[in-house]
C-alpha positions in Angstrom: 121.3 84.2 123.7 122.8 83.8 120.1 120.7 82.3 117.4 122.5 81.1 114.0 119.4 81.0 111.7 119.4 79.4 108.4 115.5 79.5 105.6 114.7 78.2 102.7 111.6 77.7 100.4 111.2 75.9 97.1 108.2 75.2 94.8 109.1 71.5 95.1 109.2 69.1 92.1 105.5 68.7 90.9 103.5 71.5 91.6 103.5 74.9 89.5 103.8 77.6 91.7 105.1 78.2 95.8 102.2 79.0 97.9 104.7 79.1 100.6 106.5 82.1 102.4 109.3 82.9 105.0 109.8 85.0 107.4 112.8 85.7 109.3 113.8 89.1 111.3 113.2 91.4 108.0 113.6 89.2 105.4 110.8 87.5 103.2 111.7 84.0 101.1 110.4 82.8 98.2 111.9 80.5 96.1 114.9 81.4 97.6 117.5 81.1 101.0 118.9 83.2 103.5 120.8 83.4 106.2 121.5 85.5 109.5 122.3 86.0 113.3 120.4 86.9 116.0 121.3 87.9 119.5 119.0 88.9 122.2 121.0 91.7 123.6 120.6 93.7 120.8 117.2 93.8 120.2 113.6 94.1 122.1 112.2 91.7 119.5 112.9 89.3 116.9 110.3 87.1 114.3 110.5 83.7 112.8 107.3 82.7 111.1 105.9 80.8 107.8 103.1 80.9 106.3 101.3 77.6 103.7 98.7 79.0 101.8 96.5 76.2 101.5 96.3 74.4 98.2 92.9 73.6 96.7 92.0 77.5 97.0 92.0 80.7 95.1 95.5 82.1 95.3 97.1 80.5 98.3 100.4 82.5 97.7 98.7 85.6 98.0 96.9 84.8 101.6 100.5 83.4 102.8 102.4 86.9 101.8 99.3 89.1 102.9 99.4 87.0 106.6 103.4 87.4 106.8 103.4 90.6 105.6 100.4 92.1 108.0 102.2 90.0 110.6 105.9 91.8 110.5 104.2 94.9 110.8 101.9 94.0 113.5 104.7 92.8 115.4 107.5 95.6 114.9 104.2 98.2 115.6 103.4 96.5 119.0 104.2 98.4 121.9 107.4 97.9 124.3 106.4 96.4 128.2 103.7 94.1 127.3 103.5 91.2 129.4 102.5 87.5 128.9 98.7 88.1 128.8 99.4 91.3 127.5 101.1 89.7 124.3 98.8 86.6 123.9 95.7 89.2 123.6 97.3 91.3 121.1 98.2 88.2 118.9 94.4 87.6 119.5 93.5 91.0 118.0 95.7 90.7 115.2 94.1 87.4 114.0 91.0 88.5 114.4 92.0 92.0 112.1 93.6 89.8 110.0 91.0 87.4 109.5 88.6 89.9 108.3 91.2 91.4 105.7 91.8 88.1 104.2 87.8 87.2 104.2 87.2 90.6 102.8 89.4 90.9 100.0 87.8 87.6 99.0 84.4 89.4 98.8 85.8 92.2 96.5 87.4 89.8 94.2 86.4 86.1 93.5 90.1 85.0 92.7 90.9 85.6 96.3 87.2 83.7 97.3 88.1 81.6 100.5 92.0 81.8 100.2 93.8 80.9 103.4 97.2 79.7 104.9 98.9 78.4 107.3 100.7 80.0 110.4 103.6 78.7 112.9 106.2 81.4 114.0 108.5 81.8 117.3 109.1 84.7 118.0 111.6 86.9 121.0 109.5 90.1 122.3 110.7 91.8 125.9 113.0 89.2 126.9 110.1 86.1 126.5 110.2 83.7 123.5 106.6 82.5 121.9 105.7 79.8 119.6 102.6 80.7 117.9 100.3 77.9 115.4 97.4 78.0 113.5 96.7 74.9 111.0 99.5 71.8 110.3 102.7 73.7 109.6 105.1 72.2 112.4 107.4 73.7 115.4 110.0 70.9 116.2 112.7 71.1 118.8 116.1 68.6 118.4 118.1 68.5 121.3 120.4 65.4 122.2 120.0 63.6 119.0 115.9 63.7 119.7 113.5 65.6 117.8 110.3 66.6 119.5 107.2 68.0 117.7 106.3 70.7 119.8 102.9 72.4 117.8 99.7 70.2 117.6 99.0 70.0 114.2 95.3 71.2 113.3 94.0 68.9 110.6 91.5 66.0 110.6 93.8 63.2 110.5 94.9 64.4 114.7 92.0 65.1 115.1 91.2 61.8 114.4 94.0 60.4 115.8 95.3 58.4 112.8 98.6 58.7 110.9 97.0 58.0 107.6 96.9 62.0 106.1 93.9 63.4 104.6 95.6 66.8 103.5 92.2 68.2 105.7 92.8 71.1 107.9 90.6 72.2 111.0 92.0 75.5 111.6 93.6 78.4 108.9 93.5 82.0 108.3 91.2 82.8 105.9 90.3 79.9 104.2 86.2 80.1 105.1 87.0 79.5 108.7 85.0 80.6 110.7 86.3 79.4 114.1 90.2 80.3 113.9 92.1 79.8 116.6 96.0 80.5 117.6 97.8 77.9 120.2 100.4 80.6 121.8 103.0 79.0 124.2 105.4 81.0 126.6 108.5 78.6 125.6 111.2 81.1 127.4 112.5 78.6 130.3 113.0 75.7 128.1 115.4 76.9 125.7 118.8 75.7 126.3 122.7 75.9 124.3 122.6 73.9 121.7 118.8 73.8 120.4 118.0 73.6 117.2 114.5 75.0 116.6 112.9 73.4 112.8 109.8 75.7 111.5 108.5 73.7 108.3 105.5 73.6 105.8 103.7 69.7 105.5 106.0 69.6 101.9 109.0 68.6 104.7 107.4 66.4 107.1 105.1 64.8 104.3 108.4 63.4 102.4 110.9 63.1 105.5 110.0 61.2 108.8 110.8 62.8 112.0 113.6 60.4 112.6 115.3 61.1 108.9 114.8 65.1 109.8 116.6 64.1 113.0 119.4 62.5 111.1 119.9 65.2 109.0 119.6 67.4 111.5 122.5 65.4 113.2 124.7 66.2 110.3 124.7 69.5 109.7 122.0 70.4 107.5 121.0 73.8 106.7 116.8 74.9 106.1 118.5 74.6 102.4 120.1 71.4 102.7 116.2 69.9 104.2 114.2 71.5 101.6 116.9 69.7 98.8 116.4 66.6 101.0 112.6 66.4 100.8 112.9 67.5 96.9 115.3 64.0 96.1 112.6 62.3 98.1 110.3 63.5 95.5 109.5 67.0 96.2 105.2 66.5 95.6 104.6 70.1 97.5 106.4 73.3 98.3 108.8 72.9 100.7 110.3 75.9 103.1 111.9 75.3 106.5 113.7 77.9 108.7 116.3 76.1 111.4 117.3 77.9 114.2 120.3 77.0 116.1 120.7 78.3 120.0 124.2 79.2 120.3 
């Protein structure tokens, strides 16, 4: 399989600073965009992830770059042949180890005190794909003109089960949590010619609805192209996307 893989982030229109970060094959976006291809056949493994370090902490941006950063190494450091299981418990281990870094640098320094983020990523290792998510950044497949939500976001307001948003999180890295979980989904046999895989922080879907993603998604647009979308729309948190297009 071909991917044609366009990311962006952006601090947005109202808030000081991006807490945000992308991740895409070896490249990390900030307040910034990039583009690349990626084809199965000539690698073992391949990363898309972003990271929202949560606002209403100490140094959000710095959890979200720690997390990707750990992550990339992590994943080009983990050993060819694992299986299924094999992979799921590694990704285990790793946010278990990565918990404690982000919980401990928070002891030695009270600027970093209970600073967390974010996690959704997809990812090609040994011929399988993944989707990995921890919090309420959002997965989302389009196919046909439809755009399905494919991660469960972690926040009160699901939890819940109400649409009215409470900006409340149940699950994070770092962040005090003492409970984190991953969800981690072997998505290999459902990916088909002509997907288009959306990765996004809440500063996307909390401007755009699903069906104006969709519509934008129907024309054209690049992870550029959204971000600029949700900024005209009023832009009231970061906003970083990475779209993934099966060729």
């Amino acid at each position: 399989m071909k991917f044609s893989i366009t990311a962006a982030s952006s601090v947005g229109c109202v808030r000081n600073n991006n807490e945000d970060m992308v991740l895409v094959g070896e490249w990390f976006v900030r307040n910034g965009k990039m583009s690349e291809h990626f084809d199965t056949d000539s690698t073992d493994r391949y990363l898309m992830a972003l990271a929202d370090g949560m606002g209403g902490h100490n140094s959000g941006e710095v959890a979200s770059s720690d997390v990707l950063h750990n992550l990339h190494f992590f994943f080009s450091d983990l050993p060819i042949g694992l299986d299924v299981g094999g992979f799921n418990e590694a990704i285990y281990e790793w946010l278990t180890s990565i918990n404690n870094i982000i919980d401990s640098k928070g002891r030695e320094d009270v600027k970093y005190n209970k600073m967390g983020t974010t996690l959704v990523a997809m990812a090609y290792y040994g011929g399988e794909f993944y989707w990995m998510n921890c919090g309420d950044s959002r997965l989302y497949r389009y196919r046909d003109g439809k755009l399905l939500q494919l991660s469960t976001d972690h926040s009160l307001s699901n939890l819940m089960g109400t649409n009215q948003k409470t900006n409340i999180i149940t699950n994070c890295i770092g962040g005090g949590c003492k409970t984190s979980f991953i969800d981690i989904i072997n998505c290999t046999a459902d990916i088909c010619p002509g997907d288009k895989y959306i990765i996004c922080s809440d500063g996307l879907t909390d401007m755009l609805s699903d069906n104006s993603i969709a519509q934008c998604l129907a024309e054209g647009y690049t992870a550029d192209a959204l971000c600029k979308e949700a900024e005209m729309a009023g832009g009231n948190d970061n906003v970083s996307v990475i779209v993934a297009t099966v060729k």
